[in-house]
mmCIF file as Biopython writes it, N, C-alpha, C and O atoms, coordinates in Angstrom:
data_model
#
loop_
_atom_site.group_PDB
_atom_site.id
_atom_site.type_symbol
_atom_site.label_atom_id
_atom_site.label_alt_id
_atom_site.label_comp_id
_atom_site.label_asym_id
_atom_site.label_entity_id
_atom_site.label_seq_id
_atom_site.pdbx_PDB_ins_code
_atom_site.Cartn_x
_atom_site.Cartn_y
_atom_site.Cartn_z
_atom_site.occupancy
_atom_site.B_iso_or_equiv
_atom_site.auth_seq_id
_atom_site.auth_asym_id
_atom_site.pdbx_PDB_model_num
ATOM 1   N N  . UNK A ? 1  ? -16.657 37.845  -32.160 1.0 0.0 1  A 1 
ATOM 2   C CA . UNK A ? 1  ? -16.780 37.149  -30.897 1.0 0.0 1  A 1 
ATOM 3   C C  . UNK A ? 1  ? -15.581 37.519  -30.008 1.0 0.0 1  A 1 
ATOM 4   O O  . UNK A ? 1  ? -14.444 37.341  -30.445 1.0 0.0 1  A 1 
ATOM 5   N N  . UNK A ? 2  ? -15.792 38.045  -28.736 1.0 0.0 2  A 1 
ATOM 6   C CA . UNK A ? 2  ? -15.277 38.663  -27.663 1.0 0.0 2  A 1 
ATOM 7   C C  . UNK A ? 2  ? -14.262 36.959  -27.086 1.0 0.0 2  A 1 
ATOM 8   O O  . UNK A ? 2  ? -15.154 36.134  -26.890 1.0 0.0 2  A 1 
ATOM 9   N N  . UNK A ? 3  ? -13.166 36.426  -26.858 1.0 0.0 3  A 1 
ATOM 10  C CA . UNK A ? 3  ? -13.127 35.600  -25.604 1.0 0.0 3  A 1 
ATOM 11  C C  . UNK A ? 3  ? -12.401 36.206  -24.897 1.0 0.0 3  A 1 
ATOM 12  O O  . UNK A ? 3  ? -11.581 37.026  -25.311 1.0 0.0 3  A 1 
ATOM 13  N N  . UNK A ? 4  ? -12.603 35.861  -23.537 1.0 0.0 4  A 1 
ATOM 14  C CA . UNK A ? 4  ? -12.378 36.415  -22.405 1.0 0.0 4  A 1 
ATOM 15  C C  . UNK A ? 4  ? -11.608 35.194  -21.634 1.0 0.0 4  A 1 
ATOM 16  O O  . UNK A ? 4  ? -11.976 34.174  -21.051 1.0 0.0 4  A 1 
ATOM 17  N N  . UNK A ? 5  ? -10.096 35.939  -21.984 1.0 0.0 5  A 1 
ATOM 18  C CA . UNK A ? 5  ? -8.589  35.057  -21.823 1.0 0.0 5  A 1 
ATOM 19  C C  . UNK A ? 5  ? -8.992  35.014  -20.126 1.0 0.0 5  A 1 
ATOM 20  O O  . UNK A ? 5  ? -9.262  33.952  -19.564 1.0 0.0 5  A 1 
ATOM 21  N N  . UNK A ? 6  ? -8.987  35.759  -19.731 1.0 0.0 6  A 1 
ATOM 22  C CA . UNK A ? 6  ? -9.059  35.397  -18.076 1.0 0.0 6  A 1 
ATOM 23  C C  . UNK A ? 6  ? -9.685  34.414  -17.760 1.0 0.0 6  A 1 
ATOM 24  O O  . UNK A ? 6  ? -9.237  33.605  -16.946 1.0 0.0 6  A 1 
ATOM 25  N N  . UNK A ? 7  ? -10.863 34.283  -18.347 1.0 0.0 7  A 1 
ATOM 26  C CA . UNK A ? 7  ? -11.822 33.691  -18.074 1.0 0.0 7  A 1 
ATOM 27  C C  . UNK A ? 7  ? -11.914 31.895  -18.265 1.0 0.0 7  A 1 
ATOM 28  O O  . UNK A ? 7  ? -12.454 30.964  -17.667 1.0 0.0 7  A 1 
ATOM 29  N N  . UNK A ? 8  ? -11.029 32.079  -19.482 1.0 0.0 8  A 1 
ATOM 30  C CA . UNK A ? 8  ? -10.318 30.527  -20.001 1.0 0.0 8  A 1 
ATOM 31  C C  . UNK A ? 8  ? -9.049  29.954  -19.112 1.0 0.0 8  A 1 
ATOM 32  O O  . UNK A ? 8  ? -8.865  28.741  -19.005 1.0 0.0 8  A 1 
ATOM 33  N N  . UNK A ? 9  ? -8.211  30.902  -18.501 1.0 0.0 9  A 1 
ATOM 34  C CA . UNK A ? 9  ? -7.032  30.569  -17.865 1.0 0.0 9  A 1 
ATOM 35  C C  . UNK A ? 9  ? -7.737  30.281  -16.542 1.0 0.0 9  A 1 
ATOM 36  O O  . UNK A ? 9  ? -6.999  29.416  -16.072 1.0 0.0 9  A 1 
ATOM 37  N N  . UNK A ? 10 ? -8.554  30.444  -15.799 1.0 0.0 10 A 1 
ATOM 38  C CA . UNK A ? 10 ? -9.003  30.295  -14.735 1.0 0.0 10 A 1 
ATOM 39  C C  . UNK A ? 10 ? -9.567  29.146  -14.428 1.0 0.0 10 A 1 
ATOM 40  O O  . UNK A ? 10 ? -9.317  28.413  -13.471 1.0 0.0 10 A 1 
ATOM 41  N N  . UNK A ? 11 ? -10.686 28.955  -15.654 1.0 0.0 11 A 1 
ATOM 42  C CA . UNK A ? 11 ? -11.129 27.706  -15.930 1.0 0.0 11 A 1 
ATOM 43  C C  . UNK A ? 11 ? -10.069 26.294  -15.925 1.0 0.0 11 A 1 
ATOM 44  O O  . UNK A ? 11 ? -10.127 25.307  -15.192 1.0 0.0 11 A 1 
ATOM 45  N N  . UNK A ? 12 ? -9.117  26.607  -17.010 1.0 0.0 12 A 1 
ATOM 46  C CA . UNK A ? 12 ? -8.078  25.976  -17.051 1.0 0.0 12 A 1 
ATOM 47  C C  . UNK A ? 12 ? -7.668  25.422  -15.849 1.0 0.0 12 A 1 
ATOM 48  O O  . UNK A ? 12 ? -7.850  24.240  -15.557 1.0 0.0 12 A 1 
ATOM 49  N N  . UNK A ? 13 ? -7.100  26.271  -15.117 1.0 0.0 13 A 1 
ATOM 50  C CA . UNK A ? 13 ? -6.099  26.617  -13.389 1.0 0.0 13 A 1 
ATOM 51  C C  . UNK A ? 13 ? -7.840  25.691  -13.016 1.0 0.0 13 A 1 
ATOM 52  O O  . UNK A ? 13 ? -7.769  24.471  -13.168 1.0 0.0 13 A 1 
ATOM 53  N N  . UNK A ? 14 ? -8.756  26.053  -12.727 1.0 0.0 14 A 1 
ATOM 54  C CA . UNK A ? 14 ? -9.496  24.679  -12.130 1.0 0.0 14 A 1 
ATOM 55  C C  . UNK A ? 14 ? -9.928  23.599  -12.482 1.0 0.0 14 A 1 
ATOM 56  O O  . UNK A ? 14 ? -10.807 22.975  -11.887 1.0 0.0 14 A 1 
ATOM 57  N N  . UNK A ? 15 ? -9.402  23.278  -13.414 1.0 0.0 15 A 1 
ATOM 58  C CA . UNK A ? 15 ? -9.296  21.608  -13.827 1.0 0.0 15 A 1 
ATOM 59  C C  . UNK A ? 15 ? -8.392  21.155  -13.779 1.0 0.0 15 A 1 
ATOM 60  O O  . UNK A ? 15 ? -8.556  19.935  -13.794 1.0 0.0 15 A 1 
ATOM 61  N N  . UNK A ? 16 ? -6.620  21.633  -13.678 1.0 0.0 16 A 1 
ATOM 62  C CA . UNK A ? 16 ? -5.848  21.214  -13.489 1.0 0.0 16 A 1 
ATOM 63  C C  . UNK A ? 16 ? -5.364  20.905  -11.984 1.0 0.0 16 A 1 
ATOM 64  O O  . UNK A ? 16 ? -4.424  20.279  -11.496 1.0 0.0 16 A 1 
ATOM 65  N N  . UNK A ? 17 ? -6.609  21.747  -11.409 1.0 0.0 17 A 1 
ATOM 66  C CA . UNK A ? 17 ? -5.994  21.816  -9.895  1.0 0.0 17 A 1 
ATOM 67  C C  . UNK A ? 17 ? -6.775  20.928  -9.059  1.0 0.0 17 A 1 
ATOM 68  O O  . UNK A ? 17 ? -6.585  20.737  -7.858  1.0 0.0 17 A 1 
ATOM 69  N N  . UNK A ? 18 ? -8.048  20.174  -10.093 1.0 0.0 18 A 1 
ATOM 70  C CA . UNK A ? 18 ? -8.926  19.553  -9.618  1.0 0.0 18 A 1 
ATOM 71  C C  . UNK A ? 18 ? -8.280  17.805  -9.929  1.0 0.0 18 A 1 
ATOM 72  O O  . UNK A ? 18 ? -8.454  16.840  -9.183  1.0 0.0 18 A 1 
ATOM 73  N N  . UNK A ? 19 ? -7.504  17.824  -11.277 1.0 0.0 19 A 1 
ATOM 74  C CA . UNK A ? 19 ? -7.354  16.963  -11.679 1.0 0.0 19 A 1 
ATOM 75  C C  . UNK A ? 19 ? -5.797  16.845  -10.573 1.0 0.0 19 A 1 
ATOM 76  O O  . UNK A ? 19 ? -5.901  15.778  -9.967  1.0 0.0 19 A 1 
ATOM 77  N N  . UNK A ? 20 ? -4.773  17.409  -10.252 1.0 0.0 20 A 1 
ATOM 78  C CA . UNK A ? 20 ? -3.384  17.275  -9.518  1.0 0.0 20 A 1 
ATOM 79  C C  . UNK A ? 20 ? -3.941  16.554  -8.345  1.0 0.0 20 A 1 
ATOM 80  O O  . UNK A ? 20 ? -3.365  15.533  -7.971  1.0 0.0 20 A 1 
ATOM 81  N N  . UNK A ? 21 ? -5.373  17.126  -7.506  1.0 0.0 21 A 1 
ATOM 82  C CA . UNK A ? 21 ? -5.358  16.882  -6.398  1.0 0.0 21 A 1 
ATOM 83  C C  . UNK A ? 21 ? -6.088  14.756  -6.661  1.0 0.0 21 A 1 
ATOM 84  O O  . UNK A ? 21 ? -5.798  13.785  -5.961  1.0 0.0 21 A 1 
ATOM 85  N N  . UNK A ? 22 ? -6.819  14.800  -7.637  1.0 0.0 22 A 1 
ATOM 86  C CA . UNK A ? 22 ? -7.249  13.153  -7.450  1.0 0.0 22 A 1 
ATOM 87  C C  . UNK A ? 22 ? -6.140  12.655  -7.862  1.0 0.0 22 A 1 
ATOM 88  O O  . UNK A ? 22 ? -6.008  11.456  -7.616  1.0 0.0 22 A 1 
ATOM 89  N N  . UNK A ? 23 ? -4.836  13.435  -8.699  1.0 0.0 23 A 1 
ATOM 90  C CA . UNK A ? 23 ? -4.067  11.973  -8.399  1.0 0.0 23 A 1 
ATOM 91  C C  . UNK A ? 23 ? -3.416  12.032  -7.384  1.0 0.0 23 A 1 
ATOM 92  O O  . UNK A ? 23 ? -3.114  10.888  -7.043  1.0 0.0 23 A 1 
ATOM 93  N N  . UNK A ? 24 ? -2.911  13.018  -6.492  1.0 0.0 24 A 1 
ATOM 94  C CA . UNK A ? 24 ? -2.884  13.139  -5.517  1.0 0.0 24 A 1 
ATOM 95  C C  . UNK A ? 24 ? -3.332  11.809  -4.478  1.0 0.0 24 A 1 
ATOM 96  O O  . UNK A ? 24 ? -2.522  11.057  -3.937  1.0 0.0 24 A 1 
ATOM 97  N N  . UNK A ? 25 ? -4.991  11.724  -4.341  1.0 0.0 25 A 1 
ATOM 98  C CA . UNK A ? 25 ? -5.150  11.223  -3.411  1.0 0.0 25 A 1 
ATOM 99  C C  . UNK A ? 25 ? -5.095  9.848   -3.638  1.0 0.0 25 A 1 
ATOM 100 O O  . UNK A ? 25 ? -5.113  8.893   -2.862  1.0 0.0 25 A 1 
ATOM 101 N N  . UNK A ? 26 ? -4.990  9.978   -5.469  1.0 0.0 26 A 1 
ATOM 102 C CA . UNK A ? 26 ? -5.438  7.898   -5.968  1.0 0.0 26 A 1 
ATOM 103 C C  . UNK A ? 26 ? -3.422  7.875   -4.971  1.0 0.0 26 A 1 
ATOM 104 O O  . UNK A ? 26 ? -3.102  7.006   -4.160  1.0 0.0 26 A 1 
ATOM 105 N N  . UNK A ? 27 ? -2.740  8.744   -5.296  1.0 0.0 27 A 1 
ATOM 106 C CA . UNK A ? 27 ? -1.216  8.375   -5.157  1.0 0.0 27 A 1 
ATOM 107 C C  . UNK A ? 27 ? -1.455  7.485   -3.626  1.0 0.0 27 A 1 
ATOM 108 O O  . UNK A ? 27 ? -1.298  6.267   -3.542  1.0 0.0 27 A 1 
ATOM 109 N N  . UNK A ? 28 ? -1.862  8.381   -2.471  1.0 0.0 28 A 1 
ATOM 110 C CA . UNK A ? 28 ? -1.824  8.676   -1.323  1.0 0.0 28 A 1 
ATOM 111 C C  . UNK A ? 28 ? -2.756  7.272   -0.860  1.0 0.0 28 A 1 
ATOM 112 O O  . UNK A ? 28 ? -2.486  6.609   0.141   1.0 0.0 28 A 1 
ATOM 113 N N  . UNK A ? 29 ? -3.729  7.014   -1.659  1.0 0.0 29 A 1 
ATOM 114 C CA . UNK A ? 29 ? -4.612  5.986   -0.823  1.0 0.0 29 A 1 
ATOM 115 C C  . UNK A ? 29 ? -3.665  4.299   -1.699  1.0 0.0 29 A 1 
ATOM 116 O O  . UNK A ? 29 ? -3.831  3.193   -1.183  1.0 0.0 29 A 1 
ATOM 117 N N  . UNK A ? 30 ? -2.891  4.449   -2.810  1.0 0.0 30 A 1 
ATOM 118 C CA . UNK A ? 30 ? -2.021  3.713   -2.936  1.0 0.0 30 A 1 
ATOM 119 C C  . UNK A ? 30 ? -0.985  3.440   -2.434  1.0 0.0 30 A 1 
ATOM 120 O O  . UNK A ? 30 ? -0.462  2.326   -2.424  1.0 0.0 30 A 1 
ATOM 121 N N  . UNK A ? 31 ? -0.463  4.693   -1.834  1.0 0.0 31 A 1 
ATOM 122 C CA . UNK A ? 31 ? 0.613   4.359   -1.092  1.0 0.0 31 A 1 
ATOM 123 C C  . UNK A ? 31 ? 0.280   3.665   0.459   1.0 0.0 31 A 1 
ATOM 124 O O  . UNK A ? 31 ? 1.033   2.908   1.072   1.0 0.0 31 A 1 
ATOM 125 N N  . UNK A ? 32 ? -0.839  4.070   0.824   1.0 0.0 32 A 1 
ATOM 126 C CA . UNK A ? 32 ? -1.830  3.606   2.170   1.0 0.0 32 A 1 
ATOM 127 C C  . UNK A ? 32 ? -1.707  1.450   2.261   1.0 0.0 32 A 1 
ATOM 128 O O  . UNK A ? 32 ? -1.365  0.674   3.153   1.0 0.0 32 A 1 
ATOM 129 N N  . UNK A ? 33 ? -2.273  1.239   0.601   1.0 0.0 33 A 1 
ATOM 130 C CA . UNK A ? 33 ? -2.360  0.167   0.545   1.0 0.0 33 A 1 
ATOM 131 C C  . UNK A ? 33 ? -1.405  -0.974  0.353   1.0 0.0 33 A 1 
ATOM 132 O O  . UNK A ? 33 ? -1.639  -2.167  0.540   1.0 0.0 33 A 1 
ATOM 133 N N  . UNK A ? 34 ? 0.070   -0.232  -0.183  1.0 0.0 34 A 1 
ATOM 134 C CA . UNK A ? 34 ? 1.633   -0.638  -0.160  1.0 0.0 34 A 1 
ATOM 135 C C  . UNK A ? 34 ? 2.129   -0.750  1.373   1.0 0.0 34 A 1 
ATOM 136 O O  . UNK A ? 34 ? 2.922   -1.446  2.008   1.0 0.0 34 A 1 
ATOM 137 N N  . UNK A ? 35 ? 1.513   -0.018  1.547   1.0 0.0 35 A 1 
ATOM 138 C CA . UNK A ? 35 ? 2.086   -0.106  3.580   1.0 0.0 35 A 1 
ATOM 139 C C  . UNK A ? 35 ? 1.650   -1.645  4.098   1.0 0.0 35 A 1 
ATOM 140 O O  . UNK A ? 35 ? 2.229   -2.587  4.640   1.0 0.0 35 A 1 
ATOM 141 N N  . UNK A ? 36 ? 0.002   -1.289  3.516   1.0 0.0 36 A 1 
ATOM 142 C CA . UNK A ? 36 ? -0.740  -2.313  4.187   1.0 0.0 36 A 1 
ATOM 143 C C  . UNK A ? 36 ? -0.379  -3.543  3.888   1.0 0.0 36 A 1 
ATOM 144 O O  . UNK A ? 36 ? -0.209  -4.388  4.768   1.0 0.0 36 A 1 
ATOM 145 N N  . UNK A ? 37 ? -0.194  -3.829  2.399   1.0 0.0 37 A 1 
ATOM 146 C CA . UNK A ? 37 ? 0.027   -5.286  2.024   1.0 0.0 37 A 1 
ATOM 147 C C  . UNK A ? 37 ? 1.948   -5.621  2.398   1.0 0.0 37 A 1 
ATOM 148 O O  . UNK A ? 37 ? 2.373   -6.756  2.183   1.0 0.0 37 A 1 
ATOM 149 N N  . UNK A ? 38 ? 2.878   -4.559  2.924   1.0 0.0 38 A 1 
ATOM 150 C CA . UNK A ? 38 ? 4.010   -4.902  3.483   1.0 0.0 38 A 1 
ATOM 151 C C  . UNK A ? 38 ? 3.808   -5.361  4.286   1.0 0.0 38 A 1 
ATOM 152 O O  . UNK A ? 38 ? 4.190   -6.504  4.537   1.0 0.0 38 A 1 
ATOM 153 N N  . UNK A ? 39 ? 2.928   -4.452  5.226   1.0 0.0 39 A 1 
ATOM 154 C CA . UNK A ? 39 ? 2.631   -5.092  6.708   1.0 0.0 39 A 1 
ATOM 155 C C  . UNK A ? 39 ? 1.728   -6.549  6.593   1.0 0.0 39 A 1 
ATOM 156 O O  . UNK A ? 39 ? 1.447   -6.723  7.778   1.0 0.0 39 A 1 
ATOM 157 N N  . UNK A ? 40 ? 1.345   -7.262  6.125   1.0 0.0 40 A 1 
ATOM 158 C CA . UNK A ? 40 ? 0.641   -8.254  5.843   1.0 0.0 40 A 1 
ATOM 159 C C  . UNK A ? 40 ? 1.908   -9.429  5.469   1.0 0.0 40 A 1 
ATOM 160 O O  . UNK A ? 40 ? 2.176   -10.461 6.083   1.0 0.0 40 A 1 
ATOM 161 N N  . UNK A ? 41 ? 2.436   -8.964  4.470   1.0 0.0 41 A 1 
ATOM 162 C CA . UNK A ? 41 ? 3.685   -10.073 3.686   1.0 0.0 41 A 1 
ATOM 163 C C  . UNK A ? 41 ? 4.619   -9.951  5.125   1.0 0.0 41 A 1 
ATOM 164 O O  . UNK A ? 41 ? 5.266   -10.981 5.315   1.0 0.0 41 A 1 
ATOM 165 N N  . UNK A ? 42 ? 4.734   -9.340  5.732   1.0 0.0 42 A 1 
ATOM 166 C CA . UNK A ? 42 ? 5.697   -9.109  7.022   1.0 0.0 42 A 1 
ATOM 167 C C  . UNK A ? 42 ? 5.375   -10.256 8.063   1.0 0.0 42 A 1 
ATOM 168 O O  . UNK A ? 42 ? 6.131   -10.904 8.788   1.0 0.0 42 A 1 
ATOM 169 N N  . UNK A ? 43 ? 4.020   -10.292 7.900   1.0 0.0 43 A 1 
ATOM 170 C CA . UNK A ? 43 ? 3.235   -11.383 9.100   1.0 0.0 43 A 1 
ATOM 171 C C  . UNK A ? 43 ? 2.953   -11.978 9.032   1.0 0.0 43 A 1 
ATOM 172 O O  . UNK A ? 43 ? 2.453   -12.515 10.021  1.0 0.0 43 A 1 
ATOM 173 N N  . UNK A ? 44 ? 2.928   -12.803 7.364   1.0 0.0 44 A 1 
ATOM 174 C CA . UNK A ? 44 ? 2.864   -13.650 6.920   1.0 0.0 44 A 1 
ATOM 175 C C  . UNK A ? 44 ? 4.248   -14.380 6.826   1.0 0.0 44 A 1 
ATOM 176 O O  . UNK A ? 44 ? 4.408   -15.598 6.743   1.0 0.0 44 A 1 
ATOM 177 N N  . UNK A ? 45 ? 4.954   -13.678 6.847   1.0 0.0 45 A 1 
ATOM 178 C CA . UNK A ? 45 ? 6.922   -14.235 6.133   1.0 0.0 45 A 1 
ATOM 179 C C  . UNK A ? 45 ? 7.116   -14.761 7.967   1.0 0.0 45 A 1 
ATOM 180 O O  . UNK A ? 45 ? 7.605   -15.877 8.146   1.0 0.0 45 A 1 
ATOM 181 N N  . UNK A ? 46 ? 6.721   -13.929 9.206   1.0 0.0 46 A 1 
ATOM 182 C CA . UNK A ? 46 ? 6.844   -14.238 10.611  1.0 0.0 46 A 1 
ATOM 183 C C  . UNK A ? 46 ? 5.523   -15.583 10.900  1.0 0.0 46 A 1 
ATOM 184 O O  . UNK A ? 46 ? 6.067   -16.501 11.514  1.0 0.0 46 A 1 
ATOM 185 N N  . UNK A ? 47 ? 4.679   -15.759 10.745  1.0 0.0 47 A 1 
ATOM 186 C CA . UNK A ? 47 ? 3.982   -16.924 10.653  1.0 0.0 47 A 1 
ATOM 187 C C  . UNK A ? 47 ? 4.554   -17.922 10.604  1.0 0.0 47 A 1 
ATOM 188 O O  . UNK A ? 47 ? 4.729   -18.749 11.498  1.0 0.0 47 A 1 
ATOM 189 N N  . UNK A ? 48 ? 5.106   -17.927 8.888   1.0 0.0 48 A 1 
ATOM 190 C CA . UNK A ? 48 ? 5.966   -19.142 7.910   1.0 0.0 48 A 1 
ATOM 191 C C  . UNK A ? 48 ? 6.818   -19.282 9.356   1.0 0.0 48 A 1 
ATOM 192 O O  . UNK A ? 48 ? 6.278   -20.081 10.121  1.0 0.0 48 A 1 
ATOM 193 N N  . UNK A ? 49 ? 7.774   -18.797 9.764   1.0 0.0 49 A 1 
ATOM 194 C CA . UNK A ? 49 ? 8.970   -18.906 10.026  1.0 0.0 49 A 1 
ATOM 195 C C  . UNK A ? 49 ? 9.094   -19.715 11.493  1.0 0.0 49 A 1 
ATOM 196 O O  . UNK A ? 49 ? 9.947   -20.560 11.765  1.0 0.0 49 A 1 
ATOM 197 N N  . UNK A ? 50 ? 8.152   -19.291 12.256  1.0 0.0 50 A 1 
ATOM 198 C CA . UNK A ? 50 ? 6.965   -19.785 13.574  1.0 0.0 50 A 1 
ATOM 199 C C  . UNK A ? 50 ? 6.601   -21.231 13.257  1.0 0.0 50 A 1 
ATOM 200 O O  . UNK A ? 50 ? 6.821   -22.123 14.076  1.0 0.0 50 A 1 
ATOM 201 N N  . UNK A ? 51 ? 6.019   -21.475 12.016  1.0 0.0 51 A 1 
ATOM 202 C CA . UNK A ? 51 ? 4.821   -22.614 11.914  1.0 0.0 51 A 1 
ATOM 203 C C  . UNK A ? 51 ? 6.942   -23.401 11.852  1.0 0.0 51 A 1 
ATOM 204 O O  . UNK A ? 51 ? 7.430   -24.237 12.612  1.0 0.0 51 A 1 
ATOM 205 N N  . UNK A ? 52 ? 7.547   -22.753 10.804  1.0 0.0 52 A 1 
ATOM 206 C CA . UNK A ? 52 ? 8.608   -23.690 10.649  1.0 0.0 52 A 1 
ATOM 207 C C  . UNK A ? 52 ? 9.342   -24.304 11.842  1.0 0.0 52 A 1 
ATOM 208 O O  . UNK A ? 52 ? 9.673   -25.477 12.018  1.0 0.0 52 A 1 
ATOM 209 N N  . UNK A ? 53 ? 9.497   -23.361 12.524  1.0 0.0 53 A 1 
ATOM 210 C CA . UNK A ? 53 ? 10.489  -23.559 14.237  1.0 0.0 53 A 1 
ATOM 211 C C  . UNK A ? 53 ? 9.525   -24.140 14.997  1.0 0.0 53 A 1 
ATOM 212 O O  . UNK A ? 53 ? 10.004  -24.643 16.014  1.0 0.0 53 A 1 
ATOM 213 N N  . UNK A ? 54 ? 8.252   -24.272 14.883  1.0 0.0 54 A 1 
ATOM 214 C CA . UNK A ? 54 ? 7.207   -25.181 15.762  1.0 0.0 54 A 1 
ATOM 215 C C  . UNK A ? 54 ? 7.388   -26.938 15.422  1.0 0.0 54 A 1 
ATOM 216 O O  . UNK A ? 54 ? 7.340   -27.924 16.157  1.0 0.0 54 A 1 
ATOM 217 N N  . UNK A ? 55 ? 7.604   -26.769 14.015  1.0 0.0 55 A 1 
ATOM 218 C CA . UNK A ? 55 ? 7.548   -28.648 13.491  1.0 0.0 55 A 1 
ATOM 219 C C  . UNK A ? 55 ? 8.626   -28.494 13.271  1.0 0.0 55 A 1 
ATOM 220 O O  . UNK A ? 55 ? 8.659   -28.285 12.058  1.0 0.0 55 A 1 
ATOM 221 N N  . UNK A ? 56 ? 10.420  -28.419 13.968  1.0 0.0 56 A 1 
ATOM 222 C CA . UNK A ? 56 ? 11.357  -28.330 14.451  1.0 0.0 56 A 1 
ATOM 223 C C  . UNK A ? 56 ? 11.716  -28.514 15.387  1.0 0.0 56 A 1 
ATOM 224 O O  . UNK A ? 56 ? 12.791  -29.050 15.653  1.0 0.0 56 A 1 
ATOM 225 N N  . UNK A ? 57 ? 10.556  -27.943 16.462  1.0 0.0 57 A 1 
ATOM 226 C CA . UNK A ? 57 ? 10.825  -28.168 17.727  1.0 0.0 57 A 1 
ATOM 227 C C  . UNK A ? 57 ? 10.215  -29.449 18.176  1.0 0.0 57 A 1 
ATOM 228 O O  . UNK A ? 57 ? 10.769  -30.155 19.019  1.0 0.0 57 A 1 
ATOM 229 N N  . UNK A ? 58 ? 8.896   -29.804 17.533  1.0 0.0 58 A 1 
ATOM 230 C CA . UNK A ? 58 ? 8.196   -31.014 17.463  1.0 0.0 58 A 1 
ATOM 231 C C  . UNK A ? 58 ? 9.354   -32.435 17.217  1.0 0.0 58 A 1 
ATOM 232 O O  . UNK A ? 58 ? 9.794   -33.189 18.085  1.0 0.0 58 A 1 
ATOM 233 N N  . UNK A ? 59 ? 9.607   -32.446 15.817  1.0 0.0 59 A 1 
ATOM 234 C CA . UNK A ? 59 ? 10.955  -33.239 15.603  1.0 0.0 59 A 1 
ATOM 235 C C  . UNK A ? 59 ? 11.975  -33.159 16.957  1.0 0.0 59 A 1 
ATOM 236 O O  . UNK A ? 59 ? 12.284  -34.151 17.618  1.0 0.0 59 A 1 
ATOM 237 N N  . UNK A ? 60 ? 12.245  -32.349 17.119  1.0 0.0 60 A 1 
ATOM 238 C CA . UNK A ? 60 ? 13.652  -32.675 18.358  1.0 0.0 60 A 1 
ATOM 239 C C  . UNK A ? 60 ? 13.130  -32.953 19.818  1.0 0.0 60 A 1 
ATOM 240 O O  . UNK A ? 60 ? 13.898  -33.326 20.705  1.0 0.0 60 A 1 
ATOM 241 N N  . UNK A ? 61 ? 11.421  -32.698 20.074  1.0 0.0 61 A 1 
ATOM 242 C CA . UNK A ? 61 ? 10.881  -33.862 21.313  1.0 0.0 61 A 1 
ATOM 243 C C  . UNK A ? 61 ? 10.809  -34.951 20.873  1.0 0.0 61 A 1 
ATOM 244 O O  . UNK A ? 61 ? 11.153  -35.757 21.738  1.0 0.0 61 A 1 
ATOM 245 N N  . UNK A ? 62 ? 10.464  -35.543 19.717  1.0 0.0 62 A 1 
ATOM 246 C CA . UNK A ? 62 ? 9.956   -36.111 19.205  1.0 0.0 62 A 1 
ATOM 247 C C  . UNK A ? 62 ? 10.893  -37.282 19.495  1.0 0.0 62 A 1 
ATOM 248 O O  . UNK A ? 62 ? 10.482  -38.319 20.016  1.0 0.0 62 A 1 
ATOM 249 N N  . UNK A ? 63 ? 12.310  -37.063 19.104  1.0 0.0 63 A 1 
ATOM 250 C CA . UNK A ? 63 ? 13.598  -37.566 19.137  1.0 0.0 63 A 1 
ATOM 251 C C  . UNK A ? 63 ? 14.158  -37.637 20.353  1.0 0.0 63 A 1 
ATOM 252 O O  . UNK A ? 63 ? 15.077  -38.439 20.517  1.0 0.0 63 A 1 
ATOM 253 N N  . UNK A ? 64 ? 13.747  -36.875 21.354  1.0 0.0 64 A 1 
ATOM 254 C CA . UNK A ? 64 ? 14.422  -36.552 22.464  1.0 0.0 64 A 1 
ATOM 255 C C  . UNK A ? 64 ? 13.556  -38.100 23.298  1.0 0.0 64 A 1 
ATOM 256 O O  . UNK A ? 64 ? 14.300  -39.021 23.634  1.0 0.0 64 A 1 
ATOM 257 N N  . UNK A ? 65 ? 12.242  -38.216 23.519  1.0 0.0 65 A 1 
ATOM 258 C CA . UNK A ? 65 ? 11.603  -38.940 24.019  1.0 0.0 65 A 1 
ATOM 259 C C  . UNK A ? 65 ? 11.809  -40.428 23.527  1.0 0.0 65 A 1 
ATOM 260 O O  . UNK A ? 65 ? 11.275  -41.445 23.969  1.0 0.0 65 A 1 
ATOM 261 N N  . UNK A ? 66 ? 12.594  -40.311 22.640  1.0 0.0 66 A 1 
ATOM 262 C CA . UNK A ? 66 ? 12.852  -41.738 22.333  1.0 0.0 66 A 1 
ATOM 263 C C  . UNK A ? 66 ? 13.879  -42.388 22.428  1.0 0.0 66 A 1 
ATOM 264 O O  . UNK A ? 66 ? 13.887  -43.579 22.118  1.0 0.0 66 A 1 
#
């Protein structure tokens, strides 16, 4: 039986090059979704901080009017 080394290394070279590129993109659409959920915890942490200085500011009319 003949094998035909080229023929195996090539094969090879395209499964490895098939397999680099999906983790590649799992990397890339993970890193997509780390952005996303920063940007989310970001606007959520600015919300908190808003809702807090709103019933702050409430308290000191609150006090002021009386």
């Amino acid at each position: 039986m003949i094998i035909n080394i080229s023929f195996l290394v090539d094969e090879v070279e395209k499964r490895l090059t098939a397999k680099c590129v999906g983790i590649i993109e799992e990397h890339t659409a993970a890193e997509h979704k780390l952005l996303l959920l920063e940007e989310r915890n970001e606007a959520y942490t600015k919300s908190k901080s808003i809702a807090k200085l709103e019933q702050e500011l409430n308290i000191l009319l609150h006090i002021r009017k009386e």
